[in-house]
N, C-alpha and C positions, 0 to 999 in steps of 0.2 A: 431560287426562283420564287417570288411572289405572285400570288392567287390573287383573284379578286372575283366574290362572286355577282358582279354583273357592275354595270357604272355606279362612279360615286358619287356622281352629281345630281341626280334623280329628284326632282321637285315633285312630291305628294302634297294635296290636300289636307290637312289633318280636321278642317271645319265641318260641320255639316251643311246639308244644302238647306238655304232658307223660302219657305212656302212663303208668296208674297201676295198672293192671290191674283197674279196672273201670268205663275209660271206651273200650274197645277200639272201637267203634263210633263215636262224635262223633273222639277220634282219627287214625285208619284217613281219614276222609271230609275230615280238615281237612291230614291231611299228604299226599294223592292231590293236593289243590287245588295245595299248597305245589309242591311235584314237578314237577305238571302247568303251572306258571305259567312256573315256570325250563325248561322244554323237557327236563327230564332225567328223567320217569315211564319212558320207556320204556326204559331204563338199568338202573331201580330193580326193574322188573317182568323183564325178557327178560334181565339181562344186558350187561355189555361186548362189543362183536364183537371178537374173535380174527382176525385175519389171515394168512393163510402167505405164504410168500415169494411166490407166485407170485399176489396178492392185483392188480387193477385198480388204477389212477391214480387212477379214481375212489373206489373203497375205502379208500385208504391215505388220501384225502384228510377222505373223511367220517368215518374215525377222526379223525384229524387236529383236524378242526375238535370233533368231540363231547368228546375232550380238551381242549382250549380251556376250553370251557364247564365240565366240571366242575371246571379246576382240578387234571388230572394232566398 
């Protein structure tokens, strides 16, 4: 017996959506989703956190790892 985990014909997107200046709205809602899936909106929205020297174990670590993820 063969499995299949879901259909195999499935057409995705792999482009991003393009801002053309007057679809700011559709946009704005499909690149929050994009953002929002990769764990990195709140990055995009609040900023990188900043660290001082005298930053927790735990601090330097959750930079640490949120560099990781995007790839600095």
């Amino acid at each position: 017996m063969t499995r299949t985990m879901g259909p195999t014909n499935v057409n995705y997107s792999t482009s991003l959506p393009t801002l053309n200046g007057k679809n700011w709205d559709q946009w704005r809602v499909q690149m929050k989703a994009i953002l929002d899936y990769q764990e990195v909106i709140e990055i995009v929205e609040e900023g990188f956190p900043v660290h001082t020297t005298d930053a927790t174990y735990v601090q330097k670590a959750l930079t640490k790892k949120i560099r990781r993820k995007i790839g600095k």
